[in-house]
TIMARVO-478960 format. One line per field, with one value per atom (N, C-alpha, C, O): residue number from 0; residue in one letter; atom name; x, y, z. Coordinates in steps of 0.2 Angstrom, whole numbers, plus 5000, padded with zeros to 4 digits. Layout:
// residues N
k: c(NUM_...)
r: c(A_...)
a: c(CA_...)
px: c(X_...)
py: c(Y_...)
pz: c(Z_...)
This chain:
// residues 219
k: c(0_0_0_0_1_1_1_1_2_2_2_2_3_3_3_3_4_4_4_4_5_5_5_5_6_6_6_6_7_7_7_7_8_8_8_8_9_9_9_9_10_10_10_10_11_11_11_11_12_12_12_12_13_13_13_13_14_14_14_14_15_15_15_15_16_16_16_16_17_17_17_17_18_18_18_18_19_19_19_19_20_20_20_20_21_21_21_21_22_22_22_22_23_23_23_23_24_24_24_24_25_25_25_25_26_26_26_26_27_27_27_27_28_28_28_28_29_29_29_29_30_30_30_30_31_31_31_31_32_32_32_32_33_33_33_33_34_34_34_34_35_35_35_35_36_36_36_36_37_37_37_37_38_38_38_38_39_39_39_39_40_40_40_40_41_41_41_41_42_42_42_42_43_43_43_43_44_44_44_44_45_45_45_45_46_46_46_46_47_47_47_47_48_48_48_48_49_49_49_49_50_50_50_50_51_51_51_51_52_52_52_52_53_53_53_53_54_54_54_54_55_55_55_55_56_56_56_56_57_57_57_57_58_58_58_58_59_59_59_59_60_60_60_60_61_61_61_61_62_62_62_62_63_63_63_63_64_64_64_64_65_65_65_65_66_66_66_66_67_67_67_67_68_68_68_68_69_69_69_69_70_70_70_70_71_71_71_71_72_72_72_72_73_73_73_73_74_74_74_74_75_75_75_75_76_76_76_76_77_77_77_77_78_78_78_78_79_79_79_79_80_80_80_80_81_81_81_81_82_82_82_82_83_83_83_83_84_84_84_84_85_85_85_85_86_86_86_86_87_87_87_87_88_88_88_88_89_89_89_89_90_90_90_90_91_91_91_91_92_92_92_92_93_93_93_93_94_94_94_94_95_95_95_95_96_96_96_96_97_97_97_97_98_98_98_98_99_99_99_99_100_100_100_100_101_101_101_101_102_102_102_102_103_103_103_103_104_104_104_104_105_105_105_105_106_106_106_106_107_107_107_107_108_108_108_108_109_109_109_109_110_110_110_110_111_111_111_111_112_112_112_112_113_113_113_113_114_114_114_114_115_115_115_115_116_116_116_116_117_117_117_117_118_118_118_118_119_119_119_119_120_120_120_120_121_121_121_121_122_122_122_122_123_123_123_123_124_124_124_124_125_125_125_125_126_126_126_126_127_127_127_127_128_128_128_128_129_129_129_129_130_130_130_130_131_131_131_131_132_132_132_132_133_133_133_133_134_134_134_134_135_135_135_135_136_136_136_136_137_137_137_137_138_138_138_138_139_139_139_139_140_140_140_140_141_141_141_141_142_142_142_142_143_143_143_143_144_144_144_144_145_145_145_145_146_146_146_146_147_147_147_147_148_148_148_148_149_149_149_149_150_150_150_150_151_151_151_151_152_152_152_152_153_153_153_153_154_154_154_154_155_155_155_155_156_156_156_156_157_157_157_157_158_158_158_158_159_159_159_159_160_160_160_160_161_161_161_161_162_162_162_162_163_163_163_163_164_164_164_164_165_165_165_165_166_166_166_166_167_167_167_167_168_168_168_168_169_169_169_169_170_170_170_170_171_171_171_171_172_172_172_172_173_173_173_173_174_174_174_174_175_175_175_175_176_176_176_176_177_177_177_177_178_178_178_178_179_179_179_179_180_180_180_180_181_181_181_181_182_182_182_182_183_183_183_183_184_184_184_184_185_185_185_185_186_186_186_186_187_187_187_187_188_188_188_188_189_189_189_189_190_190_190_190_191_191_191_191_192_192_192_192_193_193_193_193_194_194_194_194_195_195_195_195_196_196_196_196_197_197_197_197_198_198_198_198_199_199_199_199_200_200_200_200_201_201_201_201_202_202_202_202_203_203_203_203_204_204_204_204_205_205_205_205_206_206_206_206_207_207_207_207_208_208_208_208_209_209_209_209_210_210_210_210_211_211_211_211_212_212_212_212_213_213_213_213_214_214_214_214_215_215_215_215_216_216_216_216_217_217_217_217_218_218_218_218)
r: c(X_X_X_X_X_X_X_X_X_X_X_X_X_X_X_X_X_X_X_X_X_X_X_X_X_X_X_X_X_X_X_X_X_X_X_X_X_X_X_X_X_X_X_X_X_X_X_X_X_X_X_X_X_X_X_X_X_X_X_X_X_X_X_X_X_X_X_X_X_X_X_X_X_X_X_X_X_X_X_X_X_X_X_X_X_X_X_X_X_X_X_X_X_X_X_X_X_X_X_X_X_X_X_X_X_X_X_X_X_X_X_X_X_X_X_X_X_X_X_X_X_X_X_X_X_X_X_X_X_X_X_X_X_X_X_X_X_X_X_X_X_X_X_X_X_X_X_X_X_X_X_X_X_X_X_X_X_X_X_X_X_X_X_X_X_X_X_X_X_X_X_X_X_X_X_X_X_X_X_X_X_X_X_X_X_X_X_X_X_X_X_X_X_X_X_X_X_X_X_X_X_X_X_X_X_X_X_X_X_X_X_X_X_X_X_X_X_X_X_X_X_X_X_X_X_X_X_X_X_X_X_X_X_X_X_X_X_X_X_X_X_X_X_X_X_X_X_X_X_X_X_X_X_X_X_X_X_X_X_X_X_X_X_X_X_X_X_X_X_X_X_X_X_X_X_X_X_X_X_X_X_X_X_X_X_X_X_X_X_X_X_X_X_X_X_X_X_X_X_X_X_X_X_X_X_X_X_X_X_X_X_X_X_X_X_X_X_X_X_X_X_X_X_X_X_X_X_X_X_X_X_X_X_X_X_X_X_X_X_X_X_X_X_X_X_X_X_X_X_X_X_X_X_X_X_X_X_X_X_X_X_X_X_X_X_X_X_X_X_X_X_X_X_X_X_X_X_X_X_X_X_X_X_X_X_X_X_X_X_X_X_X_X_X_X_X_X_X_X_X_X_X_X_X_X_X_X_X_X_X_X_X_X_X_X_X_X_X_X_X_X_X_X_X_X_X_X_X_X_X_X_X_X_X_X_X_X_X_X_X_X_X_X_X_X_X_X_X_X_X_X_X_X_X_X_X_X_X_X_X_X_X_X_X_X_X_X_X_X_X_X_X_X_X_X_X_X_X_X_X_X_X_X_X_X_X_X_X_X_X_X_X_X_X_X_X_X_X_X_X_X_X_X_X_X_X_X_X_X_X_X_X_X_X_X_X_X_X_X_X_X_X_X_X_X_X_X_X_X_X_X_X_X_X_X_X_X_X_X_X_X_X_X_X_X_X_X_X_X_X_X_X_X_X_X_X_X_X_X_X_X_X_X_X_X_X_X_X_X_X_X_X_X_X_X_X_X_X_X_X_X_X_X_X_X_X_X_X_X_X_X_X_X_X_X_X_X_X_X_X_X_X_X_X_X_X_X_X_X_X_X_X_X_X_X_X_X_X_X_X_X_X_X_X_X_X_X_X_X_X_X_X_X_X_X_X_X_X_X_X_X_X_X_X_X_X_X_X_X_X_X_X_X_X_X_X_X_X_X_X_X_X_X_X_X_X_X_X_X_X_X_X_X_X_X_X_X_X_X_X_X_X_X_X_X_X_X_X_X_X_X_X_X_X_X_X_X_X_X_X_X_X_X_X_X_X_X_X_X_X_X_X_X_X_X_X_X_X_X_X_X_X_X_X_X_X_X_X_X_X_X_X_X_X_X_X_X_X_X_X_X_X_X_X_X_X_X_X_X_X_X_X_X_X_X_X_X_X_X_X_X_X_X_X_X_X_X_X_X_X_X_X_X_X_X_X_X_X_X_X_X_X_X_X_X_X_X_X_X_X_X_X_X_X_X_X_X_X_X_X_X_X_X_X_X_X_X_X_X_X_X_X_X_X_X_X_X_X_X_X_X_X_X_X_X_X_X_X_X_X_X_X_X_X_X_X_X_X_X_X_X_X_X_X_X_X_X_X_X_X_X_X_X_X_X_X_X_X_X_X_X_X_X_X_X_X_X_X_X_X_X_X_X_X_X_X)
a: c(N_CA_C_O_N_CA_C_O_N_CA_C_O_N_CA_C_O_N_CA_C_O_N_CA_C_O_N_CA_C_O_N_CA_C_O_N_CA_C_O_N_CA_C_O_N_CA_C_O_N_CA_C_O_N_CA_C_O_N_CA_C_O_N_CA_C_O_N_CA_C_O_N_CA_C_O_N_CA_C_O_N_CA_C_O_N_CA_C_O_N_CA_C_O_N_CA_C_O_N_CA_C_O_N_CA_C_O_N_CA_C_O_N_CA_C_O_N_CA_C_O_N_CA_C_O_N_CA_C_O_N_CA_C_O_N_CA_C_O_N_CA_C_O_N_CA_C_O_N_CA_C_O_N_CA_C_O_N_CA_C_O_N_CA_C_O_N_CA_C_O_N_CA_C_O_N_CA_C_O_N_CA_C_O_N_CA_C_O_N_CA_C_O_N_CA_C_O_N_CA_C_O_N_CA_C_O_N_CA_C_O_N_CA_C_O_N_CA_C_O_N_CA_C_O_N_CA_C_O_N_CA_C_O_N_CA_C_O_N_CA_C_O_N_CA_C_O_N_CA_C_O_N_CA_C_O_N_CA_C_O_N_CA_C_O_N_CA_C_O_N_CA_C_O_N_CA_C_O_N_CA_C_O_N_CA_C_O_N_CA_C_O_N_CA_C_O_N_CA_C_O_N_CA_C_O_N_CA_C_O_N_CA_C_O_N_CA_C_O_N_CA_C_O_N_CA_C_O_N_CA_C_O_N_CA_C_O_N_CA_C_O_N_CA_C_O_N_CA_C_O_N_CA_C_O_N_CA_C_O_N_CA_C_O_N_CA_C_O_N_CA_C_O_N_CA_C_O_N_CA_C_O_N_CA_C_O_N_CA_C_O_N_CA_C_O_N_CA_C_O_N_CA_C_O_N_CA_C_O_N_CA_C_O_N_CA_C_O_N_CA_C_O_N_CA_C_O_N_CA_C_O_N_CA_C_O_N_CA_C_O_N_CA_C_O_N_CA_C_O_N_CA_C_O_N_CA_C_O_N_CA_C_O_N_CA_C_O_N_CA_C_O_N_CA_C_O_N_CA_C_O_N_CA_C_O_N_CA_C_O_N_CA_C_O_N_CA_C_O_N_CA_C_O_N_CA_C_O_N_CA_C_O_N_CA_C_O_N_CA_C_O_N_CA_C_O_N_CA_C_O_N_CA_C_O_N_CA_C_O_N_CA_C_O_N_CA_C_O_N_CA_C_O_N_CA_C_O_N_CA_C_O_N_CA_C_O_N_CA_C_O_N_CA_C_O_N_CA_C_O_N_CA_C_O_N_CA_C_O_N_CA_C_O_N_CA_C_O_N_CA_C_O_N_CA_C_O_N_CA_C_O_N_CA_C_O_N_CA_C_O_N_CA_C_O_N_CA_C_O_N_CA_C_O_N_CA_C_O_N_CA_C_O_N_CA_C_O_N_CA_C_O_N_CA_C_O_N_CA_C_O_N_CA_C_O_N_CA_C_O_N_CA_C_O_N_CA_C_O_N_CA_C_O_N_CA_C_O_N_CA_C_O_N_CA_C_O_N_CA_C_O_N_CA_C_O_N_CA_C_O_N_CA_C_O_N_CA_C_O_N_CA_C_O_N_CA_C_O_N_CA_C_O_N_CA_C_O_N_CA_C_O_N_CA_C_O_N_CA_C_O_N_CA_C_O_N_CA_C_O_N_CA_C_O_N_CA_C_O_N_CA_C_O_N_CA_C_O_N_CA_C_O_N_CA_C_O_N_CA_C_O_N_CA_C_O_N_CA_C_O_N_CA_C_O_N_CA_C_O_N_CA_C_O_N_CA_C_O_N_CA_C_O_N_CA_C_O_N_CA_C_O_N_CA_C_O_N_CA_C_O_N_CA_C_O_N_CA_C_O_N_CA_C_O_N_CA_C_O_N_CA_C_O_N_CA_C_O_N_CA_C_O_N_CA_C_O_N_CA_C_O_N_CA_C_O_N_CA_C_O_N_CA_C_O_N_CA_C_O_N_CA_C_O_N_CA_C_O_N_CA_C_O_N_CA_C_O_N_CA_C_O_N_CA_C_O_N_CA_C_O_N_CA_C_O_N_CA_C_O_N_CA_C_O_N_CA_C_O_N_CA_C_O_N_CA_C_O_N_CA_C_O_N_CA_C_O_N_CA_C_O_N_CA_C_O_N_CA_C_O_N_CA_C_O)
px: c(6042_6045_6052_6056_6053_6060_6065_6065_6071_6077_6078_6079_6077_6078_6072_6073_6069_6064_6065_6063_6070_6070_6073_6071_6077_6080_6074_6075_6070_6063_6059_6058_6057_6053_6057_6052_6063_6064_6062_6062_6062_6057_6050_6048_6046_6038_6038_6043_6032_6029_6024_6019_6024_6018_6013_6015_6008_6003_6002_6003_6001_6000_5993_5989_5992_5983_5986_5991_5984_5984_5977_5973_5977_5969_5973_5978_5968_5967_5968_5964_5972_5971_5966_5963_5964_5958_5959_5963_5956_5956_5953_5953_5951_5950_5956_5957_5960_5964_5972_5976_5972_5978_5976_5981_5968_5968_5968_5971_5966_5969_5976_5978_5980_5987_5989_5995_5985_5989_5987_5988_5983_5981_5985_5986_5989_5992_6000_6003_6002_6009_6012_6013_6015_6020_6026_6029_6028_6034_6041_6039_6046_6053_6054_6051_6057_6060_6052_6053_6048_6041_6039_6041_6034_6032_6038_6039_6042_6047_6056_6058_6060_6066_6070_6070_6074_6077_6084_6088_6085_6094_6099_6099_6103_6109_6113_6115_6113_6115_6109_6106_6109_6104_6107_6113_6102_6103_6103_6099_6107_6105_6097_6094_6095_6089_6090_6096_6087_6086_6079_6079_6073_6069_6072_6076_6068_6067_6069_6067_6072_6073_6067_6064_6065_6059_6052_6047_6053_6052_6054_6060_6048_6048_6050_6046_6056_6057_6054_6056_6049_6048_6049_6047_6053_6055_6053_6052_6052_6049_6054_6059_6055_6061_6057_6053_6056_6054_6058_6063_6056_6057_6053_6048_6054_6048_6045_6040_6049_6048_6046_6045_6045_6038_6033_6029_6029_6023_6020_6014_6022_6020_6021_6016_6026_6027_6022_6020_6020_6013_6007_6005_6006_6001_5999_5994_6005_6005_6006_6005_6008_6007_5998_5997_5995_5986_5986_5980_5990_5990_5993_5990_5998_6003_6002_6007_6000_5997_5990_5990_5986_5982_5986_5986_5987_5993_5995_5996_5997_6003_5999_6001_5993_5988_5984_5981_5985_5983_5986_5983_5995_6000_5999_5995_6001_6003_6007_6008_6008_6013_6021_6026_6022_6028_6031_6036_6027_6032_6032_6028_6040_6041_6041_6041_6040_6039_6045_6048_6049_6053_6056_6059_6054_6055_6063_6066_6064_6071_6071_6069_6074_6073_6080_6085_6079_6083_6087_6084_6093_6098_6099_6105_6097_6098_6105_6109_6108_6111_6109_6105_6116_6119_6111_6108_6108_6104_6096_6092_6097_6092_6092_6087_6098_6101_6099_6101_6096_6092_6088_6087_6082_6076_6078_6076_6083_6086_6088_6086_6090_6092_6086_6086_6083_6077_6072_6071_6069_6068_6072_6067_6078_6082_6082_6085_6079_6080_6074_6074_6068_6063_6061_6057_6066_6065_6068_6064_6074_6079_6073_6071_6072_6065_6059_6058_6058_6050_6046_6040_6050_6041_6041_6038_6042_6040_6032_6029_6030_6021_6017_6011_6020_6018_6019_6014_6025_6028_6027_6024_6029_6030_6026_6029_6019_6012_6012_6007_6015_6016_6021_6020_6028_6031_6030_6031_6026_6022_6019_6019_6015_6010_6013_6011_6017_6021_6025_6022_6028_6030_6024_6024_6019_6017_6009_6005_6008_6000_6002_6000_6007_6010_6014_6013_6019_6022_6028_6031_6032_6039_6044_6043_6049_6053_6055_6055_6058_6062_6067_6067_6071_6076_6086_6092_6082_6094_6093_6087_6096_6098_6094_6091_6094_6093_6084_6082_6080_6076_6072_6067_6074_6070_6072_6067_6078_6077_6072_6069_6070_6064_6057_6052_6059_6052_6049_6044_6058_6054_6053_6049_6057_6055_6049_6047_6045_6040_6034_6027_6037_6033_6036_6035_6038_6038_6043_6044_6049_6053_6061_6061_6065_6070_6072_6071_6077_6081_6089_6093_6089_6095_6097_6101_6095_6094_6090_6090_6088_6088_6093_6093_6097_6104_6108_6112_6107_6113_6112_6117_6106_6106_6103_6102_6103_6104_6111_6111_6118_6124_6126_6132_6124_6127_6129_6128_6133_6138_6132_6130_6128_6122_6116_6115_6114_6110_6116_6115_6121_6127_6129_6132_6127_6128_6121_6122_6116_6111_6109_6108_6110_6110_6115_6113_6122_6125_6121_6122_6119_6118_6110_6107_6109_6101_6103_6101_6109_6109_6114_6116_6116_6122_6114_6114_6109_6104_6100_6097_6101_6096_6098_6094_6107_6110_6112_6116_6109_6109_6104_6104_6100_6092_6092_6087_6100_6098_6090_6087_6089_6083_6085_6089_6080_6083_6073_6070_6070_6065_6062_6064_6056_6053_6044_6043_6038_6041_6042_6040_6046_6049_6049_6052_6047_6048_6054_6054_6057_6062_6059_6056_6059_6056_6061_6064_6064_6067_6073_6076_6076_6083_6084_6089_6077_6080_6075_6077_6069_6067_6065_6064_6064_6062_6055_6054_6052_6046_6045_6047_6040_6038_6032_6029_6030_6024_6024_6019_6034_6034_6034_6032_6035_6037_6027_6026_6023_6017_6013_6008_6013_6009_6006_6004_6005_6003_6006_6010_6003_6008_6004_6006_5995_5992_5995_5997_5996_5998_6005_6007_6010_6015_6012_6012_6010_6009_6006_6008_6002_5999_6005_6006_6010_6016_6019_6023_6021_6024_6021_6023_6014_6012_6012_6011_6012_6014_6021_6022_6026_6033_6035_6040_6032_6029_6029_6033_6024_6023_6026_6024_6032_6039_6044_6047_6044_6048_6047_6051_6038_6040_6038_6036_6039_6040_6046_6047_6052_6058_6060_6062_6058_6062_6062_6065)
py: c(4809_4815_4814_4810_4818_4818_4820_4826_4817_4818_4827_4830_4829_4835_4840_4846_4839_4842_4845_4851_4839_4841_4847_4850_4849_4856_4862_4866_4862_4866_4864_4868_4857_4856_4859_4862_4860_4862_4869_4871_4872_4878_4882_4887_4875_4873_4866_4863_4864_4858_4857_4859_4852_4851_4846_4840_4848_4841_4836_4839_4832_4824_4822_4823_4819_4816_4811_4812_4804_4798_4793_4793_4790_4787_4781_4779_4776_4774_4765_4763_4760_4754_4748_4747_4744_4739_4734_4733_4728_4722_4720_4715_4725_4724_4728_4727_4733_4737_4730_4729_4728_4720_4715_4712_4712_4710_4712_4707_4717_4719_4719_4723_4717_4719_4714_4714_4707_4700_4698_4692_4702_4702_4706_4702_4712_4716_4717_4717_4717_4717_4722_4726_4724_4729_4730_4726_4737_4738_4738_4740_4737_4737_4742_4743_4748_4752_4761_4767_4758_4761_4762_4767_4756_4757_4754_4758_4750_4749_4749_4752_4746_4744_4740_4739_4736_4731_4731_4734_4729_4732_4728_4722_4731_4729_4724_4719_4725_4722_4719_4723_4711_4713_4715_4713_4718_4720_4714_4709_4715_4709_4711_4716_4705_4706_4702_4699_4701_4699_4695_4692_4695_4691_4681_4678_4679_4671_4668_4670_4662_4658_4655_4651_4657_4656_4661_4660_4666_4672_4678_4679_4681_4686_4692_4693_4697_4704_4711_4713_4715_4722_4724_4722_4729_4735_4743_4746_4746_4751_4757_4756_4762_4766_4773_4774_4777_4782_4787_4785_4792_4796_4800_4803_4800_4803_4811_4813_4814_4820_4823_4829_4816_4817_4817_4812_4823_4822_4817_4815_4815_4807_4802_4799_4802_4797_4794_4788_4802_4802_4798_4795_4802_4801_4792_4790_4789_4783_4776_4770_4781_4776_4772_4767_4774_4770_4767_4764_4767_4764_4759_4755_4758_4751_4749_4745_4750_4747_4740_4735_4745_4740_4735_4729_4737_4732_4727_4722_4729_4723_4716_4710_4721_4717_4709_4704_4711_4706_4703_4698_4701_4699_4692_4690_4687_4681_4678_4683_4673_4673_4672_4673_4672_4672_4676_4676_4683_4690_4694_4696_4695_4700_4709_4711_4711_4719_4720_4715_4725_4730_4736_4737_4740_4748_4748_4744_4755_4756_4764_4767_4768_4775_4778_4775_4780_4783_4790_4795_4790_4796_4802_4803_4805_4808_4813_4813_4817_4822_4819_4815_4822_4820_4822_4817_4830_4828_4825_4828_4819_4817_4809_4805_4809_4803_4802_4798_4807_4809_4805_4800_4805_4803_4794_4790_4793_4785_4782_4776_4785_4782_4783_4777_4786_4788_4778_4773_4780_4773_4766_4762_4764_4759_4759_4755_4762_4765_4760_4755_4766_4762_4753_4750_4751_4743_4742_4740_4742_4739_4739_4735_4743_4744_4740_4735_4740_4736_4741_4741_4746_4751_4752_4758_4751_4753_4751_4754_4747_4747_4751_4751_4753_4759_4765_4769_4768_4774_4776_4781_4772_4773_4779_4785_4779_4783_4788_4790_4791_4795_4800_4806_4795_4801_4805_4811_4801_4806_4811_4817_4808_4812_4822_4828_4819_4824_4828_4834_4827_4832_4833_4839_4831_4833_4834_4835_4834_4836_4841_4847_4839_4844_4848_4854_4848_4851_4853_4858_4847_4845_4842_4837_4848_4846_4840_4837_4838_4830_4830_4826_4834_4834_4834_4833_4836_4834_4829_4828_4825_4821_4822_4818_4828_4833_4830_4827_4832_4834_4828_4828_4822_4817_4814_4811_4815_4811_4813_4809_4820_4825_4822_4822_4822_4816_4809_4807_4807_4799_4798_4793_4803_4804_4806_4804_4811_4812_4805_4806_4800_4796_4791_4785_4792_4785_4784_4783_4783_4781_4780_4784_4777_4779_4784_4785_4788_4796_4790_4789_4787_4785_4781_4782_4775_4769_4771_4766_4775_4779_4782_4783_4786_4788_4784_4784_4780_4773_4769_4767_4768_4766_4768_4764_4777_4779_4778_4776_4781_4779_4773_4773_4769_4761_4761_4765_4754_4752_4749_4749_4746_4743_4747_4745_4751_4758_4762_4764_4762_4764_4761_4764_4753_4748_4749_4749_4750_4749_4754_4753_4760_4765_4766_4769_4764_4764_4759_4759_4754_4747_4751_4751_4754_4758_4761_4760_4766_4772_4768_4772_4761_4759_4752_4750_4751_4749_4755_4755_4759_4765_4766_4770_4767_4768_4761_4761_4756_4749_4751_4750_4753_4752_4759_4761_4763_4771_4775_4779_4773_4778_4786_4788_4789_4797_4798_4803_4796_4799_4794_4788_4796_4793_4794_4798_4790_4782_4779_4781_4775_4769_4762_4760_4758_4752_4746_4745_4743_4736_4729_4727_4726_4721_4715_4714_4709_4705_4706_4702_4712_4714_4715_4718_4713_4713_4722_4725_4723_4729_4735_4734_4741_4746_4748_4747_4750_4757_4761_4762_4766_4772_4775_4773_4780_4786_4788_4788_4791_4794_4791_4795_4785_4779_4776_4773_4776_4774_4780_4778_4786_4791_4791_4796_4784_4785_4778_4774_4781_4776_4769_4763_4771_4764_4761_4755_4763_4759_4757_4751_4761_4757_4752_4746_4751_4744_4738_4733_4739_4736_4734_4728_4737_4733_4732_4728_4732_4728_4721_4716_4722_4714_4709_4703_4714_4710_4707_4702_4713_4708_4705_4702_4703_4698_4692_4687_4693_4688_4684_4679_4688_4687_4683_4678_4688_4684_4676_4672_4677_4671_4665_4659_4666_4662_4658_4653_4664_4664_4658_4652_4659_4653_4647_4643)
pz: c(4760_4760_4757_4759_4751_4750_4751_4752_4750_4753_4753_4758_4746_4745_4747_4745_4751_4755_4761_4763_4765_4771_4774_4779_4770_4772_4772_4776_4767_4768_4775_4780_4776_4782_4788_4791_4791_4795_4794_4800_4792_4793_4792_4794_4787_4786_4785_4783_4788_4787_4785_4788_4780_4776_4777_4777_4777_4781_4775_4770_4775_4770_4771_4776_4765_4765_4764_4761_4765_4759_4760_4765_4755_4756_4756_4754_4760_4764_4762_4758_4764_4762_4763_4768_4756_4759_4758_4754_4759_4757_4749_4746_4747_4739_4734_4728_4737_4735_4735_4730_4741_4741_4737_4734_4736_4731_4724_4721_4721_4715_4716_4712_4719_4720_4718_4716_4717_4717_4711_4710_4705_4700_4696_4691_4696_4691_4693_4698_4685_4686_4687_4681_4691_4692_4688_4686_4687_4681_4687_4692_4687_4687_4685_4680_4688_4685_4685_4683_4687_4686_4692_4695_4695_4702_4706_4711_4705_4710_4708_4703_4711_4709_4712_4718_4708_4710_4712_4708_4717_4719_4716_4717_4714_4708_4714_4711_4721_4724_4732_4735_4733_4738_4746_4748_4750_4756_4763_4764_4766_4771_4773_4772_4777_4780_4787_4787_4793_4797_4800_4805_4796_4795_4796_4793_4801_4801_4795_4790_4797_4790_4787_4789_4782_4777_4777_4774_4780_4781_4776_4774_4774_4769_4774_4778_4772_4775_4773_4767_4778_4772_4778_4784_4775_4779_4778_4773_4784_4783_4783_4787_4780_4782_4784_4779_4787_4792_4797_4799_4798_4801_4805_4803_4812_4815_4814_4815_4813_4809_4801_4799_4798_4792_4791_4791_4792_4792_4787_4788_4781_4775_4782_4786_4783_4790_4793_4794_4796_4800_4801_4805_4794_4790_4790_4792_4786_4783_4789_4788_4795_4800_4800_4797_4802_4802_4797_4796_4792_4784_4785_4782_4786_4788_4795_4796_4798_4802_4803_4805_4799_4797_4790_4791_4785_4782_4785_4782_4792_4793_4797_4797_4800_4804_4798_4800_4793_4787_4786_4784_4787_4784_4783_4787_4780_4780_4787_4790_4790_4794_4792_4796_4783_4781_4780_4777_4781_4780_4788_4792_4788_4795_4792_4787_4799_4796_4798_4801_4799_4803_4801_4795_4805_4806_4807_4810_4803_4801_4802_4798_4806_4807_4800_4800_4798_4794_4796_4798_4795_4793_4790_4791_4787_4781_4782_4778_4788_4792_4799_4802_4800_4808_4813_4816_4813_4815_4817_4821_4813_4812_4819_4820_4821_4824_4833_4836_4834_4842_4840_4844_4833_4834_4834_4838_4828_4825_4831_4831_4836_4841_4847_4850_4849_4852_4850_4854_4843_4841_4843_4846_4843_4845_4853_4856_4855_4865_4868_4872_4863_4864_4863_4865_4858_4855_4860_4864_4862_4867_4875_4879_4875_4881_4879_4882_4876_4875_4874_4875_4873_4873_4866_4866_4860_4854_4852_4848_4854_4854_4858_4857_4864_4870_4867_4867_4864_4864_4857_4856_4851_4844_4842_4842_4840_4838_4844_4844_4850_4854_4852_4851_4850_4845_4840_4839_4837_4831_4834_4834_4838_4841_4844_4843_4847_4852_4846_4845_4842_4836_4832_4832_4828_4823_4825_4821_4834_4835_4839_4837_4847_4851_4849_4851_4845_4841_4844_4843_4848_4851_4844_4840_4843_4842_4841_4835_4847_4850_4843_4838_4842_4838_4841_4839_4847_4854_4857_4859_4858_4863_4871_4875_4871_4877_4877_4882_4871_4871_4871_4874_4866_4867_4875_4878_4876_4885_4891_4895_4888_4892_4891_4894_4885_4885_4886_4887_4884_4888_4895_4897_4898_4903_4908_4914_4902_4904_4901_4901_4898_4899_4903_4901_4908_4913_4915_4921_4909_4908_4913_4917_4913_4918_4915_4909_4919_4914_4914_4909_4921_4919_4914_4910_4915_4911_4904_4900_4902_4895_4894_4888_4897_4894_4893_4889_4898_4897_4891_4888_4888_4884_4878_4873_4878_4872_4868_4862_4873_4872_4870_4868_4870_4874_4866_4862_4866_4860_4854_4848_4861_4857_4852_4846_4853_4850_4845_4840_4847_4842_4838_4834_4838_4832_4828_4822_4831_4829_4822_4816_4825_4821_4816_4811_4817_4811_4805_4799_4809_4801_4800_4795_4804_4801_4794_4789_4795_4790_4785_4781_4786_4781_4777_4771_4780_4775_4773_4767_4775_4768_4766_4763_4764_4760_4755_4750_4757_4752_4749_4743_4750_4747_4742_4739_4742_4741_4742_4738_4749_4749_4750_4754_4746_4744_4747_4744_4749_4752_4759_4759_4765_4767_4766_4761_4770_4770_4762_4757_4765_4758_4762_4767_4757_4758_4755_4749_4759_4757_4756_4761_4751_4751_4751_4745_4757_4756_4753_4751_4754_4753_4744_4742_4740_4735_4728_4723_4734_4729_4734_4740_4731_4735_4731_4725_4734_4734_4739_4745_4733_4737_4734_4729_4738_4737_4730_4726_4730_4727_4719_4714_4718_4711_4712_4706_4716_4714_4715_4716_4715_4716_4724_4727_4729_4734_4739_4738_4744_4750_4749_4749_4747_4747_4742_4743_4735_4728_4731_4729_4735_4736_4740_4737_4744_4749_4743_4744_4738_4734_4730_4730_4727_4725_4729_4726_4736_4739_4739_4737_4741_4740_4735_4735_4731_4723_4725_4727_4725_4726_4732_4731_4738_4742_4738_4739_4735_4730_4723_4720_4722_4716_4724_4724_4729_4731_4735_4738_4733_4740_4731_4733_4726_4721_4719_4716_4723_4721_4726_4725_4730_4734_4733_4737)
């Protein structure tokens, strides 16, 4: 979804297809060269990463209210389940307007909790099957609440300094990476893709794993 989208979706939402990732789709991926400037891009400056030392970083950048989002989660999920042991994933909720920072933070609540493997694909689920908002502060509390959750110790740590650093260095990397749509991918601090630059979420994972592969060269 593009940056310049968003202000439409708040008033319609548009469903996403995308087809599907495979093990012959990753292997042609290690076979063809990718264009700079084409299917991906190089950042004039690179981004910090927090990946293990010797560890390849790709990051995902998302929003729970993209229906692409949605969509492409079963998509990188199995992706990630193939990985190498030398590349880390991690999820990055992005910013675009102030409020989008319920959901950024709602995300960070959940990691500091441990329930991002419990909860993650419920959020989807709850906006874009049930058709919950979860766009106030207000409103994601009511829901994690209605899943299990403590109310208190989830407000406490929605506020916390910790969730409040979190989400600033969230929206100060997606503005490293200039990401102007979601999902989009980070590779190692040093390239981006998208949907948008490969025609599909599958072709972007396919040059990511190509630059996987430039980067784990480089080292």
């Amino acid at each position: 979804m593009q940056r310049r989208e968003f202000s439409l979706f708040a008033a319609s939402v548009a469903a996403a297809t995308l087809g599907g990732t495979t093990l012959s789709t990753v292997a042609n991926a290690q076979a063809k060269a990718f264009k700079d400037g084409v299917d991906y891009l190089t950042l004039d400056k690179p981004a910090p990463t927090e990946a293990p030392a010797g560890r390849i970083e790709v990051v995902e950048f998302f929003w729970y209210s993209c229906p692409h989002c949605h969509a492409f989660e079963p998509q990188l999920e199995a992706w990630i389940k193939q990985l190498p042991k030398d590349v880390a994933v991690r999820r990055v909720p992005v910013s675009f307007r102030p409020d989008f920072e319920p959901q950024q933070r709602l995300y960070y609540v959940l990691e500091g909790m441990g329930k991002v493997e419990e909860l993650h694909k419920k959020v989807f689920n709850a906006i874009h099957v049930e058709k919950q908002p979860l766009n106030t502060a207000d409103a994601v509390a009511a829901w994690a609440e209605k899943q299990g959750l403590n109310k208190a110790k989830f407000a406490e740590m929605y506020n916390s300094f910790s969730v409040t650093t979190k989400a600033r260095k969230a929206t100060q990397l997606q503005d490293m990476y200039k990401v102007d749509g979601v999902p989009a991918l980070g590779i190692a601090g040093r390239y981006y893709t998208t949907g948008s630059m490969t025609q599909t979420m599958a072709q972007a994972l396919q040059v990511t794993d190509y630059l996987i592969g430039q980067s784990r060269k480089a080292k």
